[in-house]
C-alpha positions, 0 to 999 in steps of 0.5 A: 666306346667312340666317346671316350677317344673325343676328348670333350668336357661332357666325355670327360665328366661321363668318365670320371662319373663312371670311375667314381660309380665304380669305386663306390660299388667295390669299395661297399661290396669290400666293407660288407666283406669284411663286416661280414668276415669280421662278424664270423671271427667274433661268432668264433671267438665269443663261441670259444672255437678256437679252431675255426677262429684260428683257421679263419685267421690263418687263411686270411693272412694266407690270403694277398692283399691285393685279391682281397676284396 
């Protein structure tokens, strides 16, 4: 992590490099969640089970927003 502490332009780009690689993993892996939540809600809805759907529904708001991914 040397090159993070000499603050040159090509450790500058490497790092904005690395936190744009970073951001776009999560942000995927955060929009194929949720497909994938939305995808169960609409299976229950369309299944008319309505139990699961409002359990799914409920533990989704349960859950902070923050520690969604």
């Amino acid at each position: 992590m040397q090159w993070i502490q000499v603050p040159s332009q090509s450790n500058v780009n490497n790092l904005n490099n690395l936190t744009c690689e970073a951001s776009r993993h999560f942000r995927n892996k955060k929009k194929k969640y949720l497909k994938a939540k939305i995808d169960e809600l609409e299976t229950n809805s369309k299944m008319k089970n309505i139990t699961d759907l409002y359990r799914s529904l409920k533990l989704w708001h349960l859950v902070p927003l923050s520690s969604k991914p």
